[in-house]
C-alpha positions in Angstrom: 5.2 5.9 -0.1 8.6 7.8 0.7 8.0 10.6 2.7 11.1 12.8 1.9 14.3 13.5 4.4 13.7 12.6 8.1 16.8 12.0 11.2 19.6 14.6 10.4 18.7 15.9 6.9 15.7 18.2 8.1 14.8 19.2 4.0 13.7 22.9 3.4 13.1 24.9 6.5 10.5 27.7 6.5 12.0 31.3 7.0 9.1 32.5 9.1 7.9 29.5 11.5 11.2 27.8 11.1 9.1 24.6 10.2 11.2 21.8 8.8 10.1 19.5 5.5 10.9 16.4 6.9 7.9 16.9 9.7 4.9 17.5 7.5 6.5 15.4 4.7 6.1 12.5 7.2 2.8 13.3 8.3 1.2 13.9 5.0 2.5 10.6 4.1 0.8 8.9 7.3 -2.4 10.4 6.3 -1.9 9.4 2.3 -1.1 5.3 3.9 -4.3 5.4 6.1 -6.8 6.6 3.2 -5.3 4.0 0.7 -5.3 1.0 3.5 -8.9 2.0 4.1 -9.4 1.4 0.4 -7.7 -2.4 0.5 -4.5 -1.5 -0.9 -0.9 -2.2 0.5 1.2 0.5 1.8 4.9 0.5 2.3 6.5 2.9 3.8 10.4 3.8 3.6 10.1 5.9 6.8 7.1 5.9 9.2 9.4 7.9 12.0 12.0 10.6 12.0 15.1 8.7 11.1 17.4 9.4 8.3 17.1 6.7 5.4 19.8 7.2 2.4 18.2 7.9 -1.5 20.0 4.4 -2.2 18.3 2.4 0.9 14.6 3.9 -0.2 15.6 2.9 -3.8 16.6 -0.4 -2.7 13.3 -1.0 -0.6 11.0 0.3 -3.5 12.7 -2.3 -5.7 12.5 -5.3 -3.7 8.7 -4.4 -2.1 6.9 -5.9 -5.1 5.0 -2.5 -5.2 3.2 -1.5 -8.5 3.9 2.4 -8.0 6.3 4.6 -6.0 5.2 8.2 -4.5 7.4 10.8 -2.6 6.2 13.3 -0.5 8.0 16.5 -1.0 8.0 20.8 -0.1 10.0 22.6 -2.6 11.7 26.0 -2.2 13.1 28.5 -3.7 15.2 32.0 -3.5 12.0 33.4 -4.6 9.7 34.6 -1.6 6.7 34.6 -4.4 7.2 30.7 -5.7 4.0 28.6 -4.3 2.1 25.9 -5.5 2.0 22.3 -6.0 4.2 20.1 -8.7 4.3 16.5 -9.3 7.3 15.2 -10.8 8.6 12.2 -12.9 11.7 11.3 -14.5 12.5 12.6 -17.7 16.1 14.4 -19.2 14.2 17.5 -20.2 14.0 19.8 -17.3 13.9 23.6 -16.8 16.0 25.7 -14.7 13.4 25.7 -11.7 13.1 21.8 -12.0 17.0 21.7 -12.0 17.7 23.6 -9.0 14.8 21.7 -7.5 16.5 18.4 -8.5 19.9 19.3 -7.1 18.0 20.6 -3.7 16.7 17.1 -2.6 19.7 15.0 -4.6 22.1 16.5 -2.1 20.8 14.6 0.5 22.6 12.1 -0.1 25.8 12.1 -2.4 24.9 8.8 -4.2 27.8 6.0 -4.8 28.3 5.8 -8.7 28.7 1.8 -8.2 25.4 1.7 -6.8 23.9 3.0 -9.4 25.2 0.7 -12.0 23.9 -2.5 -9.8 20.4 -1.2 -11.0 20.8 -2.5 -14.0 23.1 -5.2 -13.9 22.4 -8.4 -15.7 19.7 -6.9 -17.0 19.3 -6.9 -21.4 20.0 -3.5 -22.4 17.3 -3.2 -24.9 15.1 -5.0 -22.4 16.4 -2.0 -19.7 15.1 0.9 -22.1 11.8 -0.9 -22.9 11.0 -1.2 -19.0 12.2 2.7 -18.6 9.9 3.6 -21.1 7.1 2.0 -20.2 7.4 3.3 -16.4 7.9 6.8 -17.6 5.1 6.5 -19.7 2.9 5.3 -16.7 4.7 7.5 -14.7 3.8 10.5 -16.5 -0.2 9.5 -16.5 0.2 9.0 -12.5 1.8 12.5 -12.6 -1.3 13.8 -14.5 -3.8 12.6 -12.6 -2.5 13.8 -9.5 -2.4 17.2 -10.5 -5.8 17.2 -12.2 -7.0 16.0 -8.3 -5.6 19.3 -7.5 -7.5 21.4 -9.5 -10.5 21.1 -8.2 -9.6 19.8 -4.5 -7.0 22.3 -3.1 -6.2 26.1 -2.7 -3.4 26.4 -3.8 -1.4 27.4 -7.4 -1.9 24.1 -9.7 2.0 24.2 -11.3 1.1 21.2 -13.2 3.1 18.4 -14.2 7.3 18.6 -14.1 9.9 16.8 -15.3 13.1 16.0 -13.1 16.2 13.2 -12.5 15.6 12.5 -9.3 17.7 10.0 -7.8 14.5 8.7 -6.0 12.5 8.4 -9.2 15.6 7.8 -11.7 16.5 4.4 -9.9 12.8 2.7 -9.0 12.3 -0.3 -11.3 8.5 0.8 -11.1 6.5 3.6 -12.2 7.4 6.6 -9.7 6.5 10.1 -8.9 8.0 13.0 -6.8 5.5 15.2 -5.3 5.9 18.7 -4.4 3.3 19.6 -1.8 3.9 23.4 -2.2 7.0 26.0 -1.2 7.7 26.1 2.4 9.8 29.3 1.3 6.6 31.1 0.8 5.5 32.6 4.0 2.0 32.0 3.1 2.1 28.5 2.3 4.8 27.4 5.3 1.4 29.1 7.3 -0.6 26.1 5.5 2.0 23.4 6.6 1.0 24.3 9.8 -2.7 23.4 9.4 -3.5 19.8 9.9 -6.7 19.8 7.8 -4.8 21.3 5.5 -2.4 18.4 5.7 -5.4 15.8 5.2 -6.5 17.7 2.5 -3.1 17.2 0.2 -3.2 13.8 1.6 -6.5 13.0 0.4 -5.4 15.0 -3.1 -2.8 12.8 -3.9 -4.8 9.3 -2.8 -7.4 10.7 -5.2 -5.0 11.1 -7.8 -3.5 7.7 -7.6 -7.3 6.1 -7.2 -7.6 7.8 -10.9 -4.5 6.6 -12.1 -5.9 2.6 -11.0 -9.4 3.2 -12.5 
């Protein structure tokens, strides 16, 4: 679980309780660990505290955990006071303006080293390299999926469905991966929800729901 910004990079920042992103990201993604460790399965985190961990470093620690899946916990926002809801993202090259502006938003956290990049793939068979990517989008995309459909019938809030987005976060895991958007903090009445703890718990328990689907 990679619960998104933390340390000096504070994310989105509401415009009427001033709350910051990288809080609630944080504690949503406590909540999400404790309901899967009470169902037997492993957690790693890349941040259980409020310290600033580069896009490369939680790349790097998804990659070398062993992990069958990657999640990251997310708030969107946008120029647009009326934008709510909740999106879950994996990697694809198709993307809309919304998702691109979105993409660029957490991307700049961190302006990534090109050389970096290309040690993802080193020594690894190119053909072999676009078989794995496909097969992790592909599972990627049913994770996505079934997260959302937990949201239908789980939260109030808008259900924007499934997105597609290059991440960094989700472009470089070796493993199927998904980039959640918990709702838009830019929304007054929504940053009012990121205030609510049982709130909280209840996109926590959404997205464990979701990936308890996505293992059945």
């Amino acid at each position: 679980i990679d619960s998104g910004h933390g340390g000096r990079d504070a994310g989105a920042v509401g415009r009427r309780l001033r709350l910051k992103e990288k809080d609630f990201n944080l504690s949503i993604a406590k909540k999400l660990k404790n309901i899967l460790e009470e169902r037997g399965i492993k957690v790693i985190m890349t941040r259980d505290s409020d310290v600033f961990i580069p896009l490369e470093e939680r790349v790097r620690i998804a990659n070398s955990s062993g992990a069958d899946l990657f999640v990251s916990v997310h708030a969107n926002a946008s120029r647009s006071r009326m934008m709510n809801g909740f999106e879950c993202y994996y990697l694809s090259e198709a993307t809309d303006d919304n998702a691109r502006a979105t993409e660029a938003f957490e991307n700049a956290s961190f302006k990534a080293d090109e050389g970096a990049m290309l040690e993802h793939s080193k020594g690894l068979d190119k053909t072999l390299w676009d078989m794995k990517l496909t097969e992790n989008r592909r599972e990627s995309a049913e994770l996505a999926t079934q997260i959302c459909n937990a949201v239908e019938d789980n939260l109030m809030t808008r259900n924007r469905g499934v997105k597609t987005a290059r991440f960094y976060v989700i472009k470089w895991t070796r493993i199927p991966s998904v980039l959640v958007e918990t709702g838009y903090i830019s929304n007054k009445f929504e940053e009012l929800k990121f205030k609510n703890e049982t709130y909280l718990n209840r996109i926590a328990e959404v997205v464990a729901k979701g990936i308890f689907a996505y293992k059945g």
